[in-house]
C-alpha positions in Angstrom: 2.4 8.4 -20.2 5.8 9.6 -19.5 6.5 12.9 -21.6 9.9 11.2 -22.5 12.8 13.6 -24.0 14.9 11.5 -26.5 16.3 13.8 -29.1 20.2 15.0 -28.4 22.3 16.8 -30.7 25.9 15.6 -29.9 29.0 14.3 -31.3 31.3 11.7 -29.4 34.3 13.7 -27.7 33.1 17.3 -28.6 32.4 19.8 -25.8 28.9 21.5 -26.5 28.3 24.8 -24.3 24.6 23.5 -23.6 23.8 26.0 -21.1 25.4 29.8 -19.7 27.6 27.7 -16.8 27.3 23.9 -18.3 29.1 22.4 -20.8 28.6 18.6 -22.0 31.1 16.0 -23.0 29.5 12.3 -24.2 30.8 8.9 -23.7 31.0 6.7 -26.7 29.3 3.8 -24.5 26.1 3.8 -26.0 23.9 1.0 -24.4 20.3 0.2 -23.5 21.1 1.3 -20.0 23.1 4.4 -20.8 21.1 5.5 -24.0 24.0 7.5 -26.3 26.4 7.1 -23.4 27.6 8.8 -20.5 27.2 12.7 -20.3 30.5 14.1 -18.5 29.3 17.9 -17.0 31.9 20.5 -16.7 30.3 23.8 -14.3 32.0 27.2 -15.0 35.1 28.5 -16.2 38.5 28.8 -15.5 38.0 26.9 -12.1 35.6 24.3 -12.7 33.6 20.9 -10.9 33.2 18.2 -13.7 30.2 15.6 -12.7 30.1 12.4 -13.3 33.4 11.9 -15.4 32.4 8.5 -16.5 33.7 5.1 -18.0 37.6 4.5 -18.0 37.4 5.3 -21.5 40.9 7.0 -22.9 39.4 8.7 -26.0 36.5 10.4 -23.5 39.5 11.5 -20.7 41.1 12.8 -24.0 38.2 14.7 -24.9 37.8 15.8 -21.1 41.4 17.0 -20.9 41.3 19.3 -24.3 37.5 20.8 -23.1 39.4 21.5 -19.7 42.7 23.1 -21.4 43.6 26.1 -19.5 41.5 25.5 -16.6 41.7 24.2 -12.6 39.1 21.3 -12.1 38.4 21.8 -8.5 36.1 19.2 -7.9 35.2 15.8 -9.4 31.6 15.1 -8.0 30.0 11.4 -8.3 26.3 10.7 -8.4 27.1 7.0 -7.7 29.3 4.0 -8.5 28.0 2.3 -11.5 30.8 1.7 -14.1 29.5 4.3 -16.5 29.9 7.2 -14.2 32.7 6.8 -11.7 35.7 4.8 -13.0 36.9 7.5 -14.6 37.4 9.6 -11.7 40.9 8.1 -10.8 42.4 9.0 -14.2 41.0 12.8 -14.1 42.1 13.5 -10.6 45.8 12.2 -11.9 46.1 14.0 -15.0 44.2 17.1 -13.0 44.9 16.7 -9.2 41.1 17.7 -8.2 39.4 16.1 -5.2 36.9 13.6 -5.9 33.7 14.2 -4.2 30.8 11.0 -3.7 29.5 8.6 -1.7 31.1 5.5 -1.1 30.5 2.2 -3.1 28.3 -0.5 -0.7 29.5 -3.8 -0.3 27.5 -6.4 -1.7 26.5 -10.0 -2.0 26.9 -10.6 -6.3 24.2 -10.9 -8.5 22.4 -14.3 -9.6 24.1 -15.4 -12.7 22.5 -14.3 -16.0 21.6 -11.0 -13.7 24.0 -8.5 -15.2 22.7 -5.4 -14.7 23.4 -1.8 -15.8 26.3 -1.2 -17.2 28.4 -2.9 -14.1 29.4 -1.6 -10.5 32.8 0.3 -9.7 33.0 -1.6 -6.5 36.0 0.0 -5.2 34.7 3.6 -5.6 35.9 5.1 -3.1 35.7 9.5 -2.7 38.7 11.0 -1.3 35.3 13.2 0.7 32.3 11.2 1.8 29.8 13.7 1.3 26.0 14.4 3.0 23.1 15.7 2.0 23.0 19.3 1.4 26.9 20.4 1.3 28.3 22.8 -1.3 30.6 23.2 -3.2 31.4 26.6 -5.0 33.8 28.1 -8.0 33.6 31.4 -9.5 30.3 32.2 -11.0 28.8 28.9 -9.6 27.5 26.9 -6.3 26.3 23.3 -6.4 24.9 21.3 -3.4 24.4 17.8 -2.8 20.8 16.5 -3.0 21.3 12.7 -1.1 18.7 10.8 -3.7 18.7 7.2 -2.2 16.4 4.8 -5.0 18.2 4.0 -7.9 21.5 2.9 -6.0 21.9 3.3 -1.7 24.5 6.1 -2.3 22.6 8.1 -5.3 23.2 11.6 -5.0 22.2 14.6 -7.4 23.8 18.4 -7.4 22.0 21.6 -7.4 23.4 24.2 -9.5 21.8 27.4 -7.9 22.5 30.0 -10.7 20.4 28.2 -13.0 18.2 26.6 -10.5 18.7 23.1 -12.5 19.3 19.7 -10.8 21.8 17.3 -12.2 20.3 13.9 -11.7 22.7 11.6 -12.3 20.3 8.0 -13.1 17.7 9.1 -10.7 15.4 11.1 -13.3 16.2 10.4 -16.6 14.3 11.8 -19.6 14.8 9.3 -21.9 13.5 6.2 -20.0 12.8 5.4 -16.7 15.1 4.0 -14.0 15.8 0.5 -12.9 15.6 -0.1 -9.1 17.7 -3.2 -8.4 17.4 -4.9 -4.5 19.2 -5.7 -2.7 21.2 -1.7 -3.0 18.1 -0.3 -5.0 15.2 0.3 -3.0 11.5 1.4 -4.3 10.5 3.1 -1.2 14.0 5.2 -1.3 12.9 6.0 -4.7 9.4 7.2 -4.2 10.5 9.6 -1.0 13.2 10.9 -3.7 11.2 11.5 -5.9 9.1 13.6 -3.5 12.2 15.8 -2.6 13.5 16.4 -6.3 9.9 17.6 -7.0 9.2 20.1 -4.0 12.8 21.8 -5.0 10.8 23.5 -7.9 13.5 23.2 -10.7 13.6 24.8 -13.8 16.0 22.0 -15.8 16.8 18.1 -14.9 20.5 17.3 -16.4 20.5 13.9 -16.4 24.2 12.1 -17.0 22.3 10.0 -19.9 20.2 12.0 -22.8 18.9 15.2 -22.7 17.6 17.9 -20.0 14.2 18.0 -19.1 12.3 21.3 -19.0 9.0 20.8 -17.6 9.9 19.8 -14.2 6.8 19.4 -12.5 4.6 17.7 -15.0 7.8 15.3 -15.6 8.5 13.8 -12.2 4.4 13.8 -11.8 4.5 11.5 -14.8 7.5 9.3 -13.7 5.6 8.8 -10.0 2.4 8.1 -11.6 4.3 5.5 -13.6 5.7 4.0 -10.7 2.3 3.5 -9.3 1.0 2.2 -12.0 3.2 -0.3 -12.2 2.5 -1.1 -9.0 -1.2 -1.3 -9.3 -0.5 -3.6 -12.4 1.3 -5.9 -9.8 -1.4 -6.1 -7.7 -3.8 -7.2 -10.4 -1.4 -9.8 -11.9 -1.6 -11.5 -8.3 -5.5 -10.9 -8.1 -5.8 -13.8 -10.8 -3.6 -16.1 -7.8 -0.6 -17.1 -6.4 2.6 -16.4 -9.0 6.3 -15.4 -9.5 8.1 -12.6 -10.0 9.6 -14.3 -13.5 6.1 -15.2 -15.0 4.4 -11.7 -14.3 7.7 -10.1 -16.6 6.8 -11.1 -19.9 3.4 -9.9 -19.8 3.8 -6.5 -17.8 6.9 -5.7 -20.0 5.4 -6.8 -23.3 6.5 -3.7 -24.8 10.1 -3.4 -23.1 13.3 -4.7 -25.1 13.4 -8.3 -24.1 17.0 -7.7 -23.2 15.8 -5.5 -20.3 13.1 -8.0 -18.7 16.2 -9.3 -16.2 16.8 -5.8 -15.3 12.7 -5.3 -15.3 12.2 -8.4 -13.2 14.4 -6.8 -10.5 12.3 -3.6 -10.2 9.0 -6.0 -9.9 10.9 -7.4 -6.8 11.6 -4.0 -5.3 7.8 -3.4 -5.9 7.1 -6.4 -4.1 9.8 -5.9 -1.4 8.1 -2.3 -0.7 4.3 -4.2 -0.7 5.2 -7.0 1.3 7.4 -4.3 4.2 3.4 -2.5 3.6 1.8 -5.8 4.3 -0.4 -5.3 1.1 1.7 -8.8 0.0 2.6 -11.8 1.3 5.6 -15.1 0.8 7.2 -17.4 2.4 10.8 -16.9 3.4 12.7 -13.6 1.7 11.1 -12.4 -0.9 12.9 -13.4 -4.0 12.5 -13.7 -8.1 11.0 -17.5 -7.9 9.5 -17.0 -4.4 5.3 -17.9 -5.1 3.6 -14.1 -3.9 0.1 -13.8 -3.2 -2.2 -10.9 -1.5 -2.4 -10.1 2.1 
């Protein structure tokens, strides 16, 4: 089981000091993707890098702008496009004139109707700096570098904060559930080498942008893996019983899960299936799809 972290102690638009360089700033967008909403991270003082600044929300840009009174935002860095972390961007750089620091939006065929997914894409996200893996970026007091963490979306990226050895993780570890891996721009085995490389950086905290921080590292992302592989193994043994679909495996291998979440869960089946048919462990006719009739190699 997943040691999952679900207590927070917030309050919508107040600035919480929640570690010696991070303070916290919380989206009232509460969802079942994005838990008690968006967490906005401010790094530092006096000049400081805010992380993922969120929904185009005007009471949370209010909140931002009174937490950041005084101050130079230097940079505005973006785990990834998805419209509860990077719309906001645009409005902070205006009323702050920092650069905004990310990886570009994809470009994308749409969704299946009834698909909706997440909280939405910022398709137009565009960084004023396309970053790469491993730049840094550095203020007074603080250094963060870029930690490219493909899975979750194709242009998922996490920042290191090296004073206090802590990781945050934007959607790609999350301690209050786990992550949804949506084809065709989500990709499982993206996810399972990221995982890999977040775990052999031997961190101290996870700061996810939803919930709360996760302290025991290790044991955490061990769990999350083994959870992902169990899944998978549960896959596997749905089609040892014959030939099925995607959409009649998800009501019985998410039994537990929020019925609202099954279209979102059914598109993490088909990235395991997209990763065991690429491994040959699965096969189908034509692309691999949600109604496509899978059965074992």
């Amino acid at each position: 089981m997943i040691p999952f972290v679900r207590e927070i102690e917030f309050e919508y638009g107040r600035c919480d000091q929640v570690s010696p360089l991070i303070r916290r700033v919380i989206a009232d967008n509460p969802g079942p993707f994005t838990y008690v909403g968006t967490g906005t991270y401010i790094v530092g003082r006096g000049t400081v890098a805010v992380i993922d600044p969120g929904p185009d929300l005007d009471g949370h840009l209010q909140a931002l702008l009174a937490a950041l009174e005084g101050e130079t935002v230097s940079h505005i860095l973006v785990t990834h496009h998805h419209s509860d972390h990077s719309p906001l961007a645009r409005p902070l750089q205006k009323a702050t004139g920092a650069t905004i620091f990310g990886r570009r939006a994809p470009h994308l065929a749409e969704l299946a109707p009834g698909l909706a997914l997440e909280a939405g894409e910022d398709e137009g996200f565009r960084p004023d700096v396309e970053i790469a893996d491993g730049d840094a970026f550095d203020g007074p007091g603080w250094t963060l570098r870029a930690v490219t963490t493909p899975g979750h979306t194709s242009n998922h990226v996490c920042f290191a904060l090296k004073e206090e050895n802590a990781l945050f993780s934007g959607d790609h570890v999350m301690g209050w559930s786990t992550t949804v891996i949506t084809p065709p721009d989500g990709d499982m085995g993206d996810y399972f080498a990221s995982l890999e490389k977040v775990a052999a950086m031997g961190l101290e905290t996870l700061w996810p942008t939803h919930g709360a921080p996760v302290r025991e590292v290790a044991p955490f992302l061990q769990a999350y893996a083994d959870h992902r592989r169990a899944r998978e193994a549960q896959v596997l043994a749905a089609l040892t019983e014959g030939p099925t679909t995607i959409k009649a495996m998800v009501p019985t291998l998410y039994a537990a899960v929020d019925p609202r979440l099954h279209p979102a869960a059914a598109m993490s089946v088909l990235a395991h299936m997209l990763l065991l048919v690429k491994e040959g462990r699965v096969v189908t006719e034509g692309e691999p799809g949600l109604d496509s009739l899978y059965r074992l190699a």
